[in-house]
C-alpha positions in Angstrom: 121.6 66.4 138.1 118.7 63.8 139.5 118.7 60.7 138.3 115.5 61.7 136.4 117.3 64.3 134.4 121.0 62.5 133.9 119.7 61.3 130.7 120.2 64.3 128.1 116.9 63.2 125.8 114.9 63.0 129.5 117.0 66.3 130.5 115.9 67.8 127.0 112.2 66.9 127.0 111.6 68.3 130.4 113.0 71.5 130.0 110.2 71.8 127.3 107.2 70.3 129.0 107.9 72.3 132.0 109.1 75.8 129.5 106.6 75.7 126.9 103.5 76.0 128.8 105.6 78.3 131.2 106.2 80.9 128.2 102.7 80.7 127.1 101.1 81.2 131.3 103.7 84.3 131.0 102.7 85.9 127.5 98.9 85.5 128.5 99.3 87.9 132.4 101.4 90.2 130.1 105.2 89.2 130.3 107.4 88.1 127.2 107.4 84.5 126.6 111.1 84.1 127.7 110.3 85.4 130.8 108.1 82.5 131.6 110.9 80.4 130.2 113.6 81.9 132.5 111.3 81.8 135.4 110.3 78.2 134.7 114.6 77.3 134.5 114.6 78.7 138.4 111.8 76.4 139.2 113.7 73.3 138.3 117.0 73.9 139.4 119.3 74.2 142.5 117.2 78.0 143.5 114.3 76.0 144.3 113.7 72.3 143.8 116.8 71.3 142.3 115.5 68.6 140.1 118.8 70.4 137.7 122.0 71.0 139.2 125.3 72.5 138.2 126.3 69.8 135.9 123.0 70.6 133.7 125.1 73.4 132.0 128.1 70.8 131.3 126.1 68.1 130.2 123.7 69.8 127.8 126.4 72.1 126.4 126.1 70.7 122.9 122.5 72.4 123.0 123.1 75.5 124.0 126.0 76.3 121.5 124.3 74.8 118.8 121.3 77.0 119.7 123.5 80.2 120.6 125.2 79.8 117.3 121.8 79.7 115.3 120.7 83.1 117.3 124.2 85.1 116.4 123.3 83.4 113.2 120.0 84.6 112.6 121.5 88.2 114.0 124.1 88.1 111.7 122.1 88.1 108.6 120.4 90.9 109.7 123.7 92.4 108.7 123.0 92.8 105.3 124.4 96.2 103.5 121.6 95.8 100.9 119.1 96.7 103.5 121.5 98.5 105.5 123.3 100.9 103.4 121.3 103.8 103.9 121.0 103.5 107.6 125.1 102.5 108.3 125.2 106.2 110.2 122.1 105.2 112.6 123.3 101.7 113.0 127.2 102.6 113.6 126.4 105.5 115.6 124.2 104.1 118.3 126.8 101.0 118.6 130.0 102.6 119.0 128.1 105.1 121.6 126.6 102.4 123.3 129.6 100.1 123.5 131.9 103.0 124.4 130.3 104.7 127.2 129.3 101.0 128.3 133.0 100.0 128.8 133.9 103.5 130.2 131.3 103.7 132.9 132.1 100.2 134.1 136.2 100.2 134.0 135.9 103.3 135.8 133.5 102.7 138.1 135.2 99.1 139.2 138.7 100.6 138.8 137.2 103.4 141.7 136.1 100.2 144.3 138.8 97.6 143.9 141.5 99.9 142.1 142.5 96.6 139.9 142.7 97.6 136.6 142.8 94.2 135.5 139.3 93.5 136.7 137.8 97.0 135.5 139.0 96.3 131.6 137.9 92.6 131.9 134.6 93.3 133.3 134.3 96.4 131.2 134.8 94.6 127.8 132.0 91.8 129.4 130.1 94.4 130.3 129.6 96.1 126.8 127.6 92.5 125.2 123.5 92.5 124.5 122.3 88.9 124.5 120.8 88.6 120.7 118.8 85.6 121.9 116.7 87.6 124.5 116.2 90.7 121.8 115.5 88.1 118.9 113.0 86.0 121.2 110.9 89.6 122.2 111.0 90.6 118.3 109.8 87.4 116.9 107.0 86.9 120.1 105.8 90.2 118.8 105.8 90.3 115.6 107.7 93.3 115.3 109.1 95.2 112.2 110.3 98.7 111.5 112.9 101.4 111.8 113.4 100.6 115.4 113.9 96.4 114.8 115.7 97.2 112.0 118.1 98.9 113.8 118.3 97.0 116.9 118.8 94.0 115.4 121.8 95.2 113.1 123.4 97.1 116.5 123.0 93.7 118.6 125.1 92.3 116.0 127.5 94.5 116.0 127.5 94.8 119.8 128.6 91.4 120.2 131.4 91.7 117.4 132.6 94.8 119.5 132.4 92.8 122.8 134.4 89.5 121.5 136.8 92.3 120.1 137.6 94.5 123.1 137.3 91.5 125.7 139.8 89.4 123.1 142.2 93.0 123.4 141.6 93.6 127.2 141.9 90.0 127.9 145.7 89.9 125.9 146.3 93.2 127.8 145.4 91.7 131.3 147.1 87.9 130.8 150.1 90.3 129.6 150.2 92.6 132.5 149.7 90.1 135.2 153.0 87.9 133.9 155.2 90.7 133.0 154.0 93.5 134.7 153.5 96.3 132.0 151.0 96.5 129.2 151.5 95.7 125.8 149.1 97.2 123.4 150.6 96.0 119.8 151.0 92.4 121.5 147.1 92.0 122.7 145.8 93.7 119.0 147.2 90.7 117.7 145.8 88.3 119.9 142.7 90.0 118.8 143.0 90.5 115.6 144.1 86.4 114.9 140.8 85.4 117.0 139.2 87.5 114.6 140.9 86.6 111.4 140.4 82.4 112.0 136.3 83.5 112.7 136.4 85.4 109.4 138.0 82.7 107.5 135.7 80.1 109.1 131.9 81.8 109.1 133.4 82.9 105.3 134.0 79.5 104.1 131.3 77.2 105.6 129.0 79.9 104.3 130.7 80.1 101.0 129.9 75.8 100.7 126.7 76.0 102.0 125.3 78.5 99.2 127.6 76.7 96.4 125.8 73.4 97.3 122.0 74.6 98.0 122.5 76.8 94.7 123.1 73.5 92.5 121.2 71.6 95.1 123.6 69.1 96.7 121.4 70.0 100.0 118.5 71.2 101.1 118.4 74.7 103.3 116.9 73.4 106.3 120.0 70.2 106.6 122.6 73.2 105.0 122.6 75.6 107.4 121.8 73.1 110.5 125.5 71.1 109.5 127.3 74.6 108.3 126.1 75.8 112.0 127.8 72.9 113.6 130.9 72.8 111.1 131.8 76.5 112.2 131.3 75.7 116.0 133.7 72.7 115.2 135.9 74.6 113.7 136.2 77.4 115.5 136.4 75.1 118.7 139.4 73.7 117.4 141.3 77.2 116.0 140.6 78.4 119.7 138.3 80.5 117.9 135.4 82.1 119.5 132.3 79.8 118.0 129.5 82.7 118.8 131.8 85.2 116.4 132.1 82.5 113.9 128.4 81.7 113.9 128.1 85.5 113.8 130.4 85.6 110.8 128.2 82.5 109.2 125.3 84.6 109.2 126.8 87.8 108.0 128.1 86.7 105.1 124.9 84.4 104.1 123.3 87.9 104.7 125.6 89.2 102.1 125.3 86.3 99.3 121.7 87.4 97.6 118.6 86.8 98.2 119.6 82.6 98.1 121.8 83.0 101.0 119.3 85.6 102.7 116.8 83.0 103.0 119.2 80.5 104.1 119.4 82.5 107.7 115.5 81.9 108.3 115.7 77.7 106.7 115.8 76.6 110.4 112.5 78.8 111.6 110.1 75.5 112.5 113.4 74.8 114.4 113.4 77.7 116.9 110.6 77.4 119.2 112.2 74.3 120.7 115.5 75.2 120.8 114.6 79.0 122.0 112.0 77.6 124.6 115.0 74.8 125.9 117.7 77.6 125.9 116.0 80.1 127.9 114.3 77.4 130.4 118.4 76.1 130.2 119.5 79.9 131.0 116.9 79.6 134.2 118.6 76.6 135.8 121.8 78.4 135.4 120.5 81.2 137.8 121.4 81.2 141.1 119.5 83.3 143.1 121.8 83.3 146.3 124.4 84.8 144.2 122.5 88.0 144.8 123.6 87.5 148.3 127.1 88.3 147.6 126.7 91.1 144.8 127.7 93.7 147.4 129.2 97.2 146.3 130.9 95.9 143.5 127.5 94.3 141.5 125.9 97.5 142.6 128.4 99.3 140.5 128.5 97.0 137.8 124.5 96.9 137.4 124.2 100.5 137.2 127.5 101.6 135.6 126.4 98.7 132.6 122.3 100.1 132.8 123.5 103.7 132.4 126.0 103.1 129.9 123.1 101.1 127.8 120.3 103.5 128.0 122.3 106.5 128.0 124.9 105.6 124.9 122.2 104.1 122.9 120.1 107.5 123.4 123.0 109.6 122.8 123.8 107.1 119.2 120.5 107.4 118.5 120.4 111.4 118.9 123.6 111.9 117.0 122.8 109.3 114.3 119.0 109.9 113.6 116.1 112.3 113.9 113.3 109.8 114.0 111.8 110.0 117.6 111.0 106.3 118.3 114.3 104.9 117.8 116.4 107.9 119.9 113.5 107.0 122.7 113.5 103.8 122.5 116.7 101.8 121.4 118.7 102.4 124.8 116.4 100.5 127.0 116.1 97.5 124.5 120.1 97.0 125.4 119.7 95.7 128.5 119.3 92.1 128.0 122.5 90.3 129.8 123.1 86.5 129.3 124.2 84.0 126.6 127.9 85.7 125.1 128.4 87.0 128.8 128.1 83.7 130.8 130.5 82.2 127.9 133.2 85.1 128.4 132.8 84.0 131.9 133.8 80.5 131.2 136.5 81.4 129.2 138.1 83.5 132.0 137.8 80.5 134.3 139.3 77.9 131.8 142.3 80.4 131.6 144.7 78.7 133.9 147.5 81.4 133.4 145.0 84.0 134.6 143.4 81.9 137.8 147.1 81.2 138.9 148.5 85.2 138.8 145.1 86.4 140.1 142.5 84.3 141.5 140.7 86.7 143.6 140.2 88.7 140.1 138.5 85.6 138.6 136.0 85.0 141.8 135.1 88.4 141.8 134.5 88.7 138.4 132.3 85.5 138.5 130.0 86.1 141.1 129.8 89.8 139.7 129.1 89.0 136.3 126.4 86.0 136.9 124.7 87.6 139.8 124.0 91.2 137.6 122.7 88.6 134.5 119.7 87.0 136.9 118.7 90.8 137.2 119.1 92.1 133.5 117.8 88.8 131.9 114.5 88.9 134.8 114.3 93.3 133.2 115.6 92.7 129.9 112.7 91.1 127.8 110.2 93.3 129.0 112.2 96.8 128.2 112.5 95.1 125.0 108.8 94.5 124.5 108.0 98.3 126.1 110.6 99.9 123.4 108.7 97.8 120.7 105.4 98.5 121.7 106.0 102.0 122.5 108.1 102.6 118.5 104.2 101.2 117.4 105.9 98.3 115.4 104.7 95.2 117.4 102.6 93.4 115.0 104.1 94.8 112.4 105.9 91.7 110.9 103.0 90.4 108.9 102.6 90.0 105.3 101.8 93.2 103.4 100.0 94.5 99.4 103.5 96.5 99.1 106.3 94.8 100.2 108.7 97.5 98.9 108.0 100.6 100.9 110.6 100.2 102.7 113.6 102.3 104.3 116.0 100.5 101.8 114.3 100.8 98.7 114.3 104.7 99.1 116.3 107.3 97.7 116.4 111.0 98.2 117.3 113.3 96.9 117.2 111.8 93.2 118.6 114.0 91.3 118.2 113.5 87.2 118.9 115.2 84.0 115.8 114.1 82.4 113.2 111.0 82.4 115.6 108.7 81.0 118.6 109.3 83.3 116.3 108.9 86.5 114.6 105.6 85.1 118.5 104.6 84.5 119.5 105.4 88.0 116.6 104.2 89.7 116.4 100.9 87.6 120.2 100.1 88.5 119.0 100.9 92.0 116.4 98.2 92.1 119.0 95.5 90.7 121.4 96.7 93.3 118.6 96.7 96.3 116.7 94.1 95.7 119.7 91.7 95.1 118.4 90.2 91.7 121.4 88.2 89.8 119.5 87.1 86.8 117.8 90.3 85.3 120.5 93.2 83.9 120.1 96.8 84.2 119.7 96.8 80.8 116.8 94.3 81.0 114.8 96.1 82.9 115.5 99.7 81.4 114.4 98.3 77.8 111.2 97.2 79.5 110.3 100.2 81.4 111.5 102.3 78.6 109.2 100.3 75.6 106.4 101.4 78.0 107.3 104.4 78.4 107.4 105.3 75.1 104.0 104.2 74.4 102.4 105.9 76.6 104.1 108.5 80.4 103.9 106.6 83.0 103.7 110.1 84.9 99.7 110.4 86.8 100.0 114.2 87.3 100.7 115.8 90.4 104.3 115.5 90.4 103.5 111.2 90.3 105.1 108.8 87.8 104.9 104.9 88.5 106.8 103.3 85.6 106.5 99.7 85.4 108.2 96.5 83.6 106.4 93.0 83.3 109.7 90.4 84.2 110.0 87.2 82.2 111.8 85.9 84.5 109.8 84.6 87.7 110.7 85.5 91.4 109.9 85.8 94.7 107.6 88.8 94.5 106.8 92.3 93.0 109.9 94.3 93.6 109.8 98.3 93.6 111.9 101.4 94.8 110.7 104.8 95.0 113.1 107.8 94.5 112.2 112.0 95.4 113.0 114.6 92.8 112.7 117.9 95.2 113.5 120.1 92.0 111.0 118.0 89.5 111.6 116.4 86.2 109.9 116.6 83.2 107.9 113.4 82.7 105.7 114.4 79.7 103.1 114.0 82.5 99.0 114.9 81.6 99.2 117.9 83.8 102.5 119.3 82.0 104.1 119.8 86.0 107.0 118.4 86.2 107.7 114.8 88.3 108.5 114.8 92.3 107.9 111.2 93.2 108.8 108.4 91.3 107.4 104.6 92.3 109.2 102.2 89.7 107.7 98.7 90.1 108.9 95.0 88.4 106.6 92.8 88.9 107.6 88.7 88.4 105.3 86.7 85.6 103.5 84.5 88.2 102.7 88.1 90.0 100.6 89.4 87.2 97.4 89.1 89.3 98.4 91.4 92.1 99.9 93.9 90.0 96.9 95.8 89.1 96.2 95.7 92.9 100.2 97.4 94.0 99.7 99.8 91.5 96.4 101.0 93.0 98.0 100.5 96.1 100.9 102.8 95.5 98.4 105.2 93.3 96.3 105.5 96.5 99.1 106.7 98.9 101.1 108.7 96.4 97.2 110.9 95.4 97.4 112.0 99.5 98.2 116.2 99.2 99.7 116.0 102.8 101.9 112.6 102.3 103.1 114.3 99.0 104.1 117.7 101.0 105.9 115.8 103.3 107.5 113.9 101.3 109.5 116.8 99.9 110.5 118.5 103.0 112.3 114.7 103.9 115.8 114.7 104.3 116.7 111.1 104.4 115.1 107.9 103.4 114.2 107.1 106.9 112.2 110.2 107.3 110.4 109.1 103.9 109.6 105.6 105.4 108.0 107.6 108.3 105.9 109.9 106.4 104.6 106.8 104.2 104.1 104.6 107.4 101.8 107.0 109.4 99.0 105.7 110.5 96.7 107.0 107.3 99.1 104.2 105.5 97.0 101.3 106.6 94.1 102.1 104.0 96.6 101.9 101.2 99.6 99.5 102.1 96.9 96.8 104.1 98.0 93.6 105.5 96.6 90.7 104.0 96.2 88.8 106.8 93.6 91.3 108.2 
């Protein structure tokens, strides 16, 4: 480093004078922020007028864990069943493709050029990671929400659990191989497996401390999750523990622990445009653009074995997983993004001693493979992430709505009830169960729905019911969750047809004043013949979601920022 930049704080504060305005220049000619940030990196160090060198990565490590651990983090929680668990076949589908045909096209296709099979598993398992930072960055610059983000975001989580997973096998499998000679399956599972177990144990308990104490409020979020962040890189540092999985891990399982520990994964959100815009100018410096120079035959195969592998396995997920349109179209080439969990496998392989001394051409080539194909996929990545998003219409999208429930999650189809009082039952429990609230019982909420309901039906004709409970309890918003009857239930409705669609709503006590305006809302959309036809003919409650989010929707379910 210069003399300018040996100081960390100097080191720091540069990367985001010269990144900052860099990101905004790239957003405002049409390129994702990070772009501009990446760009800005290459600037400053040894590709152009090296005011960074090689020991900028060393010396500002503390920064880019800490900020690579707050990214898996925020991924992680995205791994939340209560929001997934109608679209686990989607999700799982398009990341076991994706991953598999990732790690086949490469092995084989360096196995054909150097015919080391070493180096083709190795650079195969590397191969199969999705840099969350890059995906997360183009989501949040574009405001982006949907079917699509939801499912990228859960499948870039699981694509880096996979890839810390098969490089952790491969890796045992190689280091094996190399000393004795022969491979030795059972041996490298548990090398795996123990990597796995200690990043399970670690992300479990930090995250199981953190929500005890902000629960009886030892701490407050934003200090929480900043120290439980660094206690699980710590940790995991020590445990020879991969810290990325733990942070992963972290952020699972504060995805998992309610709505409290939800909305501990977004408590460091003012923090992220500093660290992101530092990271990414960080990731430039690292680049070195005469390592193109040497990517030869080899890179060539990587680049396209690992771009075909992307596109084509997260198409062919998305066709055997879904039948919505703009996710099989669009998730494969939002995959491409190369970088943070790949540079650190990297690293790892060069810190392996045992590994450099039985094969050090393996770890050269590997090296200059690996780094050289990341300058191209991080320069292509963000703006095939920003052309999926834009082209799935869900850019902007991330903005504060009158109905907050129609969502993908809050759906279910087909509902099938024996009368009035069993669906209100079912779909009551589902709202507890969906919506993650701990202090309000089924029974609660059926007694307050049902003393409503007994006044007066709920049911609007045309096949519509919207029963309804006032909470006494206060909470974040007005909850709902909307279940089709294809075969109809009697609803003692005005119209004497029976009931097809029923919209239940809960709405908090400090909501009362936009009640009146979600059940209009709702009233509006539900009164539409054609959205009504379509809903019935919906097989799934992604298929719903589509139907209600056509573009028609906006004059019932507004934003209220517009």
């Amino acid at each position: 480093m210069s003399e300018i930049t040996s100081n960390p704080i100097v080191a720091i504060s540069l990367l985001f004078v010269v990144g900052y305005p860099a990101g905004l220049l790239a957003k405002k000619i049409g390129i994702p922020k990070v772009t501009g940030n990446i760009l800005a990196g290459v600037v400053l160090g040894p590709s152009v007028i090296s005011l960074f060198d090689e020991s900028a990565a060393r010396t500002l490590e503390p920064l880019t864990i800490f900020a690579m651990g707050m990214i898996t983090c925020v991924v992680g929680g995205h791994l939340s069943y209560r929001r997934l668990h109608n679209a686990l076949r989607r999700i799982g589908s398009v990341a076991i493709a994706e991953v598999l045909l990732t790690f086949g096209l490469v092995s084989s296709g360096i196995y054909w050029i150097t015919g080391s099979l070493p180096t083709a598993l190795l650079m195969g398992a590397i191969a199969t990671e999705t840099a969350p930072a890059t995906v997360l960055a183009v989501i949040r610059e574009e405001r982006a929400k949907g079917l699509l983000i939801k499912t990228l975001l859960a499948v870039v989580a699981l694509d880096n659990v996979l890839c810390i997973l098969l490089f952790s096998l491969m890796k045992a499998q190689v280091t094996h191989f190399l000393v004795s000679g022969e491979m030795a399956f059972l041996t490298a599972m548990m090398v795996a497996c123990k990597g796995l177990l200690f990043s399970i144990l670690i992300g479990g308990g930090v995250g199981s401390l953190l929500v005890y104490l902000v629960r009886k409020k030892k701490i407050e979020a934003f200090s929480g999750l900043f120290m439980a962040i660094l206690l699980s890189i710590s940790a995991a540092e020590l445990l020879h523990a991969s810290p990325l999985l733990t942070s992963l891990i972290l952020g699972i399982f504060l995805g998992n622990s309610g709505r409290d520990g939800e909305s501990l994964v977004t408590s460091l959100e003012s923090l992220e445009p500093v660290l992101m815009t530092c990271f990414f100018t960080l990731a430039g410096v690292d680049i070195h653009l005469d390592s193109l120079g040497s990517f030869g035959l080899l890179g060539a195969a990587y680049l396209f074995a690992r771009l075909t592998g992307k596109v084509a396995g997260g198409t062919l997920g998305g066709w055997l997983g879904t039948d919505i349109a703009r996710i099989r179209n669009n998730i494969g080439p939002a995959l491409l993004s190369h970088a943070g969990l790949a540079i650190g496998l990297v690293v790892l392989l060069q810190g392996d001693s045992e590994l450099a001394a039985a094969n050090p051409k393996m770890i050269e080539d590997i090296t200059n493979v690996v780094l050289a194909s990341i300058v191209l996929f991080e320069i292509i990545g963000p703006p095939l992430v920003r052309r999926s998003v834009t082209q799935a219409g869900e850019a902007g999208k991330d903005r504060e709505r009158i109905v907050k429930f129609i969502q993908e999650e809050y759906i279910v189809t087909p509902l099938e009830a024996e009368d009035k009082w069993d669906a209100i039952r079912q779909l009551a429990a589902f709202l507890i169960k969906t919506h993650g609230i701990k202090d309000l019982t089924v029974e609660d909420l059926i007694e307050s729905i049902e003393e409503r309901e007994k006044t007066i039906s709920t049911a609007m004709g045309s096949g519509v019911a919207i029963p309804h409970a006032k909470l006494p309890a206060s909470g974040p918003e007005i909850m709902g969750v909307m279940g089709i009857c294809p075969s109809g239930i009697d609803f003692d409705a005005p119209d004497h047809r029976p009931v097809n669609y029923i919209i239940m709503i809960a709405t908090p006590k400090e909501h009362q004043d936009r009640h009146l305006q979600v059940m209009a809302a709702v009233a509006r959309m539900i009164s539409n013949p054609d959205i009504r036809a379509k809903l019935l003919t919906a097989q799934t409650p992604a298929e719903v979601y589509e139907v209600i989010e056509v573009e028609p929707g906006e004059n019932y379910n507004y934003f209220l920022e517009d």
